[in-house]
VMD Tcl script that draws the C-alpha trace (Angstrom):
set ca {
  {-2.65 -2.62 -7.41}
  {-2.00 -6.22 -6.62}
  {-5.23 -8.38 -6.89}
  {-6.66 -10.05 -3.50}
  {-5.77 -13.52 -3.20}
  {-8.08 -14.00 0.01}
  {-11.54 -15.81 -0.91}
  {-14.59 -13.43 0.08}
  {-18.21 -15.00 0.31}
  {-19.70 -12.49 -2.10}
  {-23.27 -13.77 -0.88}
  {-22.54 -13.94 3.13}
  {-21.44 -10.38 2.79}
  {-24.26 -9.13 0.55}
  {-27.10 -10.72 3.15}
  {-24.91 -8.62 5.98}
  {-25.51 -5.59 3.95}
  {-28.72 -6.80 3.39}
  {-28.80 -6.46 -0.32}
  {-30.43 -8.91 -3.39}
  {-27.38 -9.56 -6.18}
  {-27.91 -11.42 -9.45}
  {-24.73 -13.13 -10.49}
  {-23.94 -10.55 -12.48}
  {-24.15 -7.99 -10.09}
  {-22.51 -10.99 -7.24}
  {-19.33 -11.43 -9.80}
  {-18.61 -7.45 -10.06}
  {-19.03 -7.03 -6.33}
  {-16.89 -9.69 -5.89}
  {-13.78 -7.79 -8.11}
  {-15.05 -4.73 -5.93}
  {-14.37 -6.17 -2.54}
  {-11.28 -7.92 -4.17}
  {-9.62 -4.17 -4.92}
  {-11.15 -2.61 -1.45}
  {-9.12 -5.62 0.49}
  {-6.18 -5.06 -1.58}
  {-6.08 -1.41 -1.17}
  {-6.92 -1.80 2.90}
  {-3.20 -4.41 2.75}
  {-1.29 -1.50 0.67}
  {-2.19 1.16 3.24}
  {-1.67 -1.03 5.99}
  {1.73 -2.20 4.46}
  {2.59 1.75 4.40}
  {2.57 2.23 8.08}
  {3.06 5.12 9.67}
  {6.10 7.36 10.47}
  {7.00 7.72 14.50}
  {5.40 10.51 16.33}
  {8.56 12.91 16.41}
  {9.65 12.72 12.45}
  {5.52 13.52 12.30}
  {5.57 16.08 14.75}
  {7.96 17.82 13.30}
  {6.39 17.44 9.81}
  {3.17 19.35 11.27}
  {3.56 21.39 14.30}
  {0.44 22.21 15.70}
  {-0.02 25.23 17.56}
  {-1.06 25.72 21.40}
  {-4.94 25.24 21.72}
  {-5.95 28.33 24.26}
  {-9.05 29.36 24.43}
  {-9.25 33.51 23.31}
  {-11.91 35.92 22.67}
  {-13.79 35.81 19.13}
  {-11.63 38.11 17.00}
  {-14.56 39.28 14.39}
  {-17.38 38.60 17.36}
  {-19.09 42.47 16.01}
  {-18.48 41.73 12.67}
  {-20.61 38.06 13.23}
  {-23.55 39.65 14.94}
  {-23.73 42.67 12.84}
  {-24.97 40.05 10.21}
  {-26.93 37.71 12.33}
  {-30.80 37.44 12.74}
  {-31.86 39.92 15.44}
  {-32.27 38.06 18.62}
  {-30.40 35.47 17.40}
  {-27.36 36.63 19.53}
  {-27.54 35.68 23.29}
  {-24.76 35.97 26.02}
  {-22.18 35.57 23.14}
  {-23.92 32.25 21.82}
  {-26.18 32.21 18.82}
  {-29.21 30.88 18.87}
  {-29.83 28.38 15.28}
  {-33.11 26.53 14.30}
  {-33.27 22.64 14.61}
  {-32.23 21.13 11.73}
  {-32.61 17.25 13.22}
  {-35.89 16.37 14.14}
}
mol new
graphics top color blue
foreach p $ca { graphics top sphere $p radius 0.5 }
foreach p [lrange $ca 0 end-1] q [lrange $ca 1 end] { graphics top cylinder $p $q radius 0.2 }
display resetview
Protein backbone atom coordinates (compact mmCIF):
# COMPACT_ATOMS: atom_id res chain seq x y z
CA UNK A 1 0.00 0.00 0.00
CA UNK A 2 1.42 3.29 -1.07
CA UNK A 3 1.83 5.74 1.93
CA UNK A 4 -0.44 9.09 1.95
CA UNK A 5 1.38 11.98 0.83
CA UNK A 6 -1.62 14.43 1.78
CA UNK A 7 -0.94 16.33 5.26
CA UNK A 8 -3.85 15.46 7.84
CA UNK A 9 -4.26 17.74 11.05
CA UNK A 10 -4.06 14.81 13.44
CA UNK A 11 -5.40 17.29 16.25
CA UNK A 12 -8.33 19.15 14.10
CA UNK A 13 -9.59 15.71 13.38
CA UNK A 14 -9.25 14.23 16.88
CA UNK A 15 -11.33 17.46 18.49
CA UNK A 16 -14.06 16.49 15.52
CA UNK A 17 -14.18 13.09 16.97
CA UNK A 18 -14.03 14.60 20.10
CA UNK A 19 -11.24 12.58 21.55
CA UNK A 20 -7.97 13.61 24.06
CA UNK A 21 -4.51 12.16 22.21
CA UNK A 22 -1.07 12.33 23.80
CA UNK A 23 1.58 12.57 21.14
CA UNK A 24 2.06 9.26 21.25
CA UNK A 25 -1.25 8.25 20.70
CA UNK A 26 -1.51 11.77 18.00
CA UNK A 27 1.69 10.21 15.95
CA UNK A 28 0.05 6.53 15.57
CA UNK A 29 -3.30 8.02 14.63
CA UNK A 30 -1.65 10.00 12.34
CA UNK A 31 0.04 6.63 10.36
CA UNK A 32 -3.67 5.33 10.89
CA UNK A 33 -5.46 7.99 8.95
CA UNK A 34 -2.34 8.01 6.59
CA UNK A 35 -3.21 4.09 5.50
CA UNK A 36 -7.25 4.73 5.74
CA UNK A 37 -6.66 7.75 2.99
CA UNK A 38 -4.44 5.62 1.04
CA UNK A 39 -6.64 2.68 0.97
CA UNK A 40 -9.95 5.12 0.26
CA UNK A 41 -7.40 6.42 -3.28
CA UNK A 42 -6.70 2.52 -4.16
CA UNK A 43 -10.40 1.67 -4.13
CA UNK A 44 -11.33 4.70 -5.72
CA UNK A 45 -8.51 4.21 -8.38
CA UNK A 46 -10.26 0.61 -8.96
CA UNK A 47 -13.48 1.93 -10.26
CA UNK A 48 -16.12 0.10 -11.15
CA UNK A 49 -17.05 -2.13 -14.17
CA UNK A 50 -20.22 -0.75 -16.45
CA UNK A 51 -23.61 -1.91 -15.49
CA UNK A 52 -24.01 -4.64 -18.35
CA UNK A 53 -20.41 -6.59 -17.93
CA UNK A 54 -21.89 -6.40 -13.99
CA UNK A 55 -25.18 -7.44 -14.80
CA UNK A 56 -24.22 -10.15 -16.42
CA UNK A 57 -21.68 -11.10 -13.70
CA UNK A 58 -24.77 -11.32 -11.14
CA UNK A 59 -28.15 -11.72 -12.51
CA UNK A 60 -30.61 -11.05 -10.08
CA UNK A 61 -33.80 -12.64 -10.18
CA UNK A 62 -37.45 -11.03 -10.59
CA UNK A 63 -38.57 -9.58 -7.12
CA UNK A 64 -42.51 -10.79 -6.96
CA UNK A 65 -44.08 -10.88 -4.08
CA UNK A 66 -45.38 -14.90 -3.29
CA UNK A 67 -46.89 -16.65 -0.46
CA UNK A 68 -44.53 -17.78 2.57
CA UNK A 69 -43.38 -21.24 1.45
CA UNK A 70 -42.74 -22.79 5.18
CA UNK A 71 -45.59 -20.17 6.69
CA UNK A 72 -47.01 -23.72 8.97
CA UNK A 73 -43.76 -24.79 9.58
CA UNK A 74 -42.92 -20.91 11.17
CA UNK A 75 -45.96 -20.79 13.37
CA UNK A 76 -45.90 -24.30 14.45
CA UNK A 77 -42.78 -23.02 16.43
CA UNK A 78 -43.83 -19.59 17.36
CA UNK A 79 -45.14 -18.27 20.80
CA UNK A 80 -48.90 -18.88 20.92
CA UNK A 81 -50.61 -15.71 20.05
CA UNK A 82 -47.74 -14.50 18.63
CA UNK A 83 -49.19 -15.19 15.08
CA UNK A 84 -51.77 -12.57 13.83
CA UNK A 85 -53.32 -12.18 10.27
CA UNK A 86 -50.05 -13.77 8.90
CA UNK A 87 -47.76 -11.17 10.84
CA UNK A 88 -45.98 -12.02 14.03
CA UNK A 89 -46.20 -10.17 16.77
CA UNK A 90 -42.19 -9.58 18.53
CA UNK A 91 -41.38 -7.71 21.85
CA UNK A 92 -39.66 -4.21 21.69
CA UNK A 93 -36.26 -4.51 21.69
CA UNK A 94 -35.55 -0.42 21.32
CA UNK A 95 -36.78 1.52 23.99
Amino acid sequence: MKDCKATIDTRAVAALARLSLCEEEAASFEEDMKKIVSFAKRIEQAGSCPEEESADACPLREDTASRCKGCKDIRSVAPIGSAVEGCFSVPRVVE
